[in-house]
N, C-alpha and C positions, 0 to 999 in steps of 0.2 A: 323543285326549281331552286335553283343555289342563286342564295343572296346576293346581288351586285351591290348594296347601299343604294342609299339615296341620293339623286345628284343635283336635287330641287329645279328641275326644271317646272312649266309651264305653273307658276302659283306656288311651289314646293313640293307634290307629289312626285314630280322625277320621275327617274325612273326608264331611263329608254333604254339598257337592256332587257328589262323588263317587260317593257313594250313589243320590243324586236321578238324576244325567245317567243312571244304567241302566235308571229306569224309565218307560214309554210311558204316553200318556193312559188304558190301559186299565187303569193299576194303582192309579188316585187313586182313591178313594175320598170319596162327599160327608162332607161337615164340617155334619152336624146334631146339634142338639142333642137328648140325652139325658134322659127323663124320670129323675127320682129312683127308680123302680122299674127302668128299664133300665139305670141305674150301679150298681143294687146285684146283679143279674142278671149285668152285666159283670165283678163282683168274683167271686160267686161261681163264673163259668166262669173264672176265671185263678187261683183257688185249687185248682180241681179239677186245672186244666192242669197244674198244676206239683206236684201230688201227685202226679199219675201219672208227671211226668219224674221225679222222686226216686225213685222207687220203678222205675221201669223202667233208670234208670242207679245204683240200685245196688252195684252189682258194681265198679263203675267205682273206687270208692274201700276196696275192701276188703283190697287188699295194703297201704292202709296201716293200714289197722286192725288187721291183723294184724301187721303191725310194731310199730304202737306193743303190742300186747299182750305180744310178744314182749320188748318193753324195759321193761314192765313201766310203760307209762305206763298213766293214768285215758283211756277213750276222750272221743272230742272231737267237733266238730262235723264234719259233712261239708263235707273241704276242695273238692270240685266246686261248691258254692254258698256256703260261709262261708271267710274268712279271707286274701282275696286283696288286704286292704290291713292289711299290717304295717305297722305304725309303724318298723320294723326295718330291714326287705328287701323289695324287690320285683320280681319275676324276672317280665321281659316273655320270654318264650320264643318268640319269633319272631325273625326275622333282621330286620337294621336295613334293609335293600335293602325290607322293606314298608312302614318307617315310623320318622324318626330322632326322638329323645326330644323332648316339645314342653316350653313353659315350664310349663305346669299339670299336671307328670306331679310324683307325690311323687319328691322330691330323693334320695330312697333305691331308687330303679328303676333295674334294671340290664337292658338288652339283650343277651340271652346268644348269641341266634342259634337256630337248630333246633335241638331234644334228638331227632336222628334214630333210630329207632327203628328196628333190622331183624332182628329173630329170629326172626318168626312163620313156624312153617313152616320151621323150618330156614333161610328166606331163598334159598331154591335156585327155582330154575323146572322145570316138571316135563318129562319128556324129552320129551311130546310139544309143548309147549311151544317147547322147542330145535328139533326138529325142523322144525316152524313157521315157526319165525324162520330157520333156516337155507334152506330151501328158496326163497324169493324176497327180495323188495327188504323195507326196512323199513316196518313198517306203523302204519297212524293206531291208536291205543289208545284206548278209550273208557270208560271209569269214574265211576262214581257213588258212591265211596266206601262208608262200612258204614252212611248212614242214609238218604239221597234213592234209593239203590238199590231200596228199598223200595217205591217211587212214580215208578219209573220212566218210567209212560210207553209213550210210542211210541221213545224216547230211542232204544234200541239200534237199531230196526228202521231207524228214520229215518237214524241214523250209519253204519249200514251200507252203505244207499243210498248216502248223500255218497261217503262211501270211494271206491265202487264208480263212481262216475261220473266221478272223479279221477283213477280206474286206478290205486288204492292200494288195497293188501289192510288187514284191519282184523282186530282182538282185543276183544273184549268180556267186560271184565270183569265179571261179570254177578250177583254173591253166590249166595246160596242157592235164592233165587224167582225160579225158571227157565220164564220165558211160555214158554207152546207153541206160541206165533209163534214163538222161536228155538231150536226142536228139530229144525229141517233149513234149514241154512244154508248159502250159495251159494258158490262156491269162491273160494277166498281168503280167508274172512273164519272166525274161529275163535270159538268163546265158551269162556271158563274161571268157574268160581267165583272162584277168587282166584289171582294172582299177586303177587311179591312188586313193587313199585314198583320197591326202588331199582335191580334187574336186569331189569326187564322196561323200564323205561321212556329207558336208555340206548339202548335199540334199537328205539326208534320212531322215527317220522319226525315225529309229531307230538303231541299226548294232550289228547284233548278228556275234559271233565271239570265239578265241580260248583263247585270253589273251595275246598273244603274246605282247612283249614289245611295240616292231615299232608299229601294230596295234593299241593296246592301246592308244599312243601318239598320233597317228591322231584323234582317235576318239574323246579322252578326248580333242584336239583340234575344235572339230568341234561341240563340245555342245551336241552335239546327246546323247540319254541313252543307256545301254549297256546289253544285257546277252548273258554273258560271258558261254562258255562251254568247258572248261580249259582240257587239255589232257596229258601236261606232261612237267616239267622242271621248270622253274619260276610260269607257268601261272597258277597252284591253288595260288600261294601267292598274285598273282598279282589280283587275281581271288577278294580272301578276303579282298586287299585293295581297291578295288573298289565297292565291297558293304558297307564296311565300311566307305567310302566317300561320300556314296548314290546318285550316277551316275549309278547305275547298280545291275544287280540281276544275279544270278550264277544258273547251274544244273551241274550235273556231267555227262560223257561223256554220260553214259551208262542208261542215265533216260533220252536221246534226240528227243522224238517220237512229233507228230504234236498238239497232247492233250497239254502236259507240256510247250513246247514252247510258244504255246498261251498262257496259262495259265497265266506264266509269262511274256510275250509281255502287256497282258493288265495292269497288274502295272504300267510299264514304260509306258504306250504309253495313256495310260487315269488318271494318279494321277500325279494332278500338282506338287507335291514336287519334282519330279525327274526332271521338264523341268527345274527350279527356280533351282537348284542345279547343273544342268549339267552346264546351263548361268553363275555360280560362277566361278565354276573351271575352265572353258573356257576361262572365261579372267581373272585368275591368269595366268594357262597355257602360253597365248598367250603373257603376261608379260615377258617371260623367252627369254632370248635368249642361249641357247645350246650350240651352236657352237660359240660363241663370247665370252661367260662366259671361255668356256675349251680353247680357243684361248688366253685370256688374261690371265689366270693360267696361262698358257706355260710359254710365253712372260714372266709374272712375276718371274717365277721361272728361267729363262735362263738370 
């Protein structure tokens, strides 16, 4: 995919050629016009919408509420939708390998890198898990992260196929809502609820996936090459800048069948440019420290 730049839209990632080029004629949409009863209809479904996400990501911002109560401040706004442009500080939490500072970003933005996260679970793989992965070659990983897992699809049945037509064994990460399509799976190919990324995904061969941020970062941590099958929110942008890095290759949700997967798996997994490229970014990546970079902003600014 040839480079457009960055055009720092939406936070700085930009990007809307980028965005455009991963989508096919059947995702346009016509451009008619709206009666004044269908734009007030349109208001009131996107106020509903985003009452339910507040209310369903909740949880999400409650350690710091319980911090601030704990230090004895007045409670505040919820910082998941309010307060993400101080006049102060501004902590882009991604690594710069997705995107370097444009001129229209506030002059007080700092690019910390990943705040990699891995305690859940101990952080450990489970022994049959190990077992798994010791017993053959390394295998394609397939995950949908904790929200598009939900709406999965034919996703896993279809990635498993691929795998298997590759003569790659395959892990399916699969959360909690476990189809009963994949409760007798074919040998080789394993499904878990959850493992941890940043040890499970050293030892793939490959990790097919949604784009998701967190995801992304383990992976781009872990060297492995990527296709990316992006479903909604950041993950087409995120989708484009990781082809454009060439760590990875892209399909659109609705082209996910066992044929295409392959298709694309053999790029990645047989054309050495993508290993020698992933090994780059790896250890820039691995360079960064996240949490210590957005620790010392603080500290500097206080």
């Amino acid at each position: 995919m040839e480079d457009k730049g960055d055009k720092g839209d939406k936070g700085g990632k930009g990007d809307k050629e980028g965005f455009s080029s991963l989508l096919t004629t059947s995702d346009y949409t016509l451009n008619v016009p709206l009666s004044p009863w269908e734009r007030a209809l349109e208001l009131v479904a996107s106020d509903t919408q985003m009452r339910r996400i507040r209310w369903q990501t909740r949880l999400w911002s409650a350690p710091i509420r319980q911090l601030r109560a704990e230090l004895g401040l007045a409670p505040d706004s919820d910082p998941v939708f309010e307060g993400q442009h101080s006049p102060h500080l501004v902590l882009a939490l991604f690594s710069s390998v997705l995107g370097a500072a444009q001129p229209d970003w506030p002059p007080q933005t700092c690019i910390t890198g990943f705040p990699l996260y891995n305690s859940h679970n101990g952080d450990t793989l489970s022994s049959k898990l190990i077992e798994f992965l010791q017993a053959g070659s390394p295998p394609i990983v397939f995950t949908l992260g904790s929200t598009a897992v939900w709406t999965a699809g034919n996703f896993y049945q279809e990635g498993a196929a691929a795998a298997q037509k590759l003569g790659y064994r395959a892990i399916l990460l699969i959360g909690q809502g476990v189809p009963r399509s994949l409760e007798s799976l074919p040998e080789g190919v394993m499904a878990v609820e959850y493992a941890p990324h940043s040890e499970l995904f050293k030892n793939a061969a490959a990790i097919v996936h949604h784009g998701g941020v967190g995801t992304t970062a383990q992976a781009l941590r872990s060297g492995r090459p990527m296709l990316i099958v992006p479903h909604a929110y950041d993950q087409p942008d995120n989708a484009a800048r990781l082809v454009r890095l060439g760590v990875a290759r892209t399909i659109p949700r609705h082209h996910c069948t066992a044929d295409r997967i392959a298709t694309e798996l053999k790029y990645l997994l047989f054309d050495s440019k993508y290993a020698v490229r992933c090994a780059e970014v790896r250890d820039q990546v691995r360079r960064e420290d996240g949490v210590g970079t957005a620790c010392d902003a603080i500290e500097a600014y206080l």
